[in-house]
PLY file of the C-alpha trace (Angstrom):
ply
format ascii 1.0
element vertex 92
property float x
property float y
property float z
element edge 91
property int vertex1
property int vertex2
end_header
71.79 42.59 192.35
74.25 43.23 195.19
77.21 42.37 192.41
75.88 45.15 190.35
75.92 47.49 193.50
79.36 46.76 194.33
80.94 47.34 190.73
79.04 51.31 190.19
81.67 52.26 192.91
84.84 50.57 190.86
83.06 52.01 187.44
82.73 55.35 189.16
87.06 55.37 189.82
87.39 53.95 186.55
85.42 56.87 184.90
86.95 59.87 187.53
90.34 58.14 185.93
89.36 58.73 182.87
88.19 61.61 183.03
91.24 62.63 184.75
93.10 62.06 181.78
91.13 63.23 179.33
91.03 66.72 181.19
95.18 66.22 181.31
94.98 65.83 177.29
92.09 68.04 176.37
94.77 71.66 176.72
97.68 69.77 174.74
95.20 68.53 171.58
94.21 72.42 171.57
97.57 73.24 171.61
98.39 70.84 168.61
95.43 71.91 166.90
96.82 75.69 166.98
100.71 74.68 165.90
98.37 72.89 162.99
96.44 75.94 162.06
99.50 77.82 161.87
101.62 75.25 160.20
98.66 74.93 157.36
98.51 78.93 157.15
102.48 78.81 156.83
102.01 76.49 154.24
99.73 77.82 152.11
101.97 81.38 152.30
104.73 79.51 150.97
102.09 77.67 148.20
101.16 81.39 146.97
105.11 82.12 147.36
106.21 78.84 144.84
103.27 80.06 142.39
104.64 83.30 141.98
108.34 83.00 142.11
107.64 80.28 139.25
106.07 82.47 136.95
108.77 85.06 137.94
111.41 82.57 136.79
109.46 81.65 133.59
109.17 85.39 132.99
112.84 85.40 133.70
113.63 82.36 131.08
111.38 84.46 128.04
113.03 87.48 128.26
116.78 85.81 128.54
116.31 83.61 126.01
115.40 87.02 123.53
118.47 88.60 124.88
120.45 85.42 124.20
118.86 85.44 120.75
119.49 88.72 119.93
123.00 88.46 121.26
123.31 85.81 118.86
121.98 87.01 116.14
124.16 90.27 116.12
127.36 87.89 116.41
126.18 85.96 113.36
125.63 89.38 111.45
128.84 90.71 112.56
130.30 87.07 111.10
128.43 87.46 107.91
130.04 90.86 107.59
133.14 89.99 107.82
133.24 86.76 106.14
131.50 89.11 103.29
134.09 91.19 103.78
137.00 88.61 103.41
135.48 87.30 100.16
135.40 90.88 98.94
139.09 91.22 99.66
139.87 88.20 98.28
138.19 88.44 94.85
140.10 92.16 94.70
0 1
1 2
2 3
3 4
4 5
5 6
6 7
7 8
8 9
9 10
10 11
11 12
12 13
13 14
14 15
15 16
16 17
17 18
18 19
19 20
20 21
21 22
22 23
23 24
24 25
25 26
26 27
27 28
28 29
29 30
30 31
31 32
32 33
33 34
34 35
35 36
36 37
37 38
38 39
39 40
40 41
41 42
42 43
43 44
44 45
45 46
46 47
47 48
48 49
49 50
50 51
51 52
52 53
53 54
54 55
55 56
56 57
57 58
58 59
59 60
60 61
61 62
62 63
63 64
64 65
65 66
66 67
67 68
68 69
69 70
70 71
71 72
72 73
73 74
74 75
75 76
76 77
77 78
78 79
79 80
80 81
81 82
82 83
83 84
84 85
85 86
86 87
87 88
88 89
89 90
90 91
């Protein structure tokens, strides 16, 4: 029993140590834990941010692709008119 007596004294350092260093750690895990909860709210701005500027750019990609069309469209008309227009001359 005296063993038992002797050791409470080194478990009692061993545990004021630890403690010690837990108490050093506890301020800089709540710090990390804050940078996190920021990081995670930064990140899910920027989630909401990618969403929308994606459906701006599809948006974007519709209505150039019916200006592109139209573009087109007129040039082949304008062609056809003047091939038409050749032909015409040609048969004269």
């Amino acid at each position: 029993m005296a063993v038992y007596v002797a050791r409470i004294p080194v478990i009692e350092m061993r545990l004021d140590s630890i403690e010690a260093r837990l108490n050093a750690v506890e301020p800089r895990m709540a710090n990390l834990e804050g940078l996190y909860e920021h990081d995670d709210k930064k990140l899910e701005i920027l989630d909401h941010e990618y969403v929308a500027l994606t459906a701006a750019v599809k948006r974007l990609e519709v209505h150039f692709d019916k200006i592109e069309a139209d573009g087109l469209r007129d040039r082949v008309r304008l062609l056809e008119e003047k091939v038409a227009a050749l032909e015409r001359n040609r048969l004269n």
